[in-house]
N, C-alpha and C positions, 0 to 999 in steps of 0.2 A: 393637456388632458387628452391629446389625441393618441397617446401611447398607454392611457390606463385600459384595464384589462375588465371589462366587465364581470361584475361578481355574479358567481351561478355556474359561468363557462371556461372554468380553467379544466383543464384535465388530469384524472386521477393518477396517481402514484404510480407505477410499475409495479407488478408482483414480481419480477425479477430482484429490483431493488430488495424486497428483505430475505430472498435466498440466500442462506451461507453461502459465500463460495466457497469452491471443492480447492482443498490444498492441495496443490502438487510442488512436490520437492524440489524438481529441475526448475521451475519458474521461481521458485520462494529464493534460490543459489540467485541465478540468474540475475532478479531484484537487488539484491544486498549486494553483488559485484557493481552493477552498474551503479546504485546508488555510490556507493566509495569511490568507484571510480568518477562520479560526478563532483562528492567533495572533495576530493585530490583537485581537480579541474576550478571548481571554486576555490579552494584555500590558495593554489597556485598564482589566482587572479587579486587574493586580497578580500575576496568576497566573502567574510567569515559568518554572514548569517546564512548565506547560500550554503557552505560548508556544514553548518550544524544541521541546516534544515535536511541535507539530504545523511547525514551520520544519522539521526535522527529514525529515517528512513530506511534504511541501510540496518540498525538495530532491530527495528520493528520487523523486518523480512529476517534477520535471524531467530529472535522469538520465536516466530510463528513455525521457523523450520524445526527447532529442537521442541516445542511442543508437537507438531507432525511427530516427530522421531521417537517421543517420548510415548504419545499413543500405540506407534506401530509397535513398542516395544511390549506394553502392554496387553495389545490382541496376542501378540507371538507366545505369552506363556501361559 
């Protein structure tokens, strides 16, 4: 019991936490390289949950870039 947390005294949420973050495209590339290049690095070892987790990963940062892409194409006309 000497590690429970007193109720009353935890501390509030971050208001950072529910800001969008801002997409940037070099980062969203960036993300989706490294993730493949992580499940390459896993499936190499036999690690094929590792492997899916970071494909997975890896997917998810391309989404998000061709949605980016799809907006800016949107503002452009």
């Amino acid at each position: 019991m000497a590690n429970a947390i007193p109720k009353g005294h935890t501390a509030p949420a971050s208001k950072t936490a529910l800001v969008k973050p801002h997409l940037d495209p070099v980062a969203l590339h960036g993300e989706a390289v490294n993730a493949l290049a992580m499940a390459k690095f896993y499936a190499n070892r036999h690690n094929h949950a590792g492997a899916k987790r970071k494909c997975v990963q890896a997917l998810s940062a391309l989404r998000q870039l061709a949605a980016f892409e799809r907006v800016e194409v949107a503002h452009a006309v």
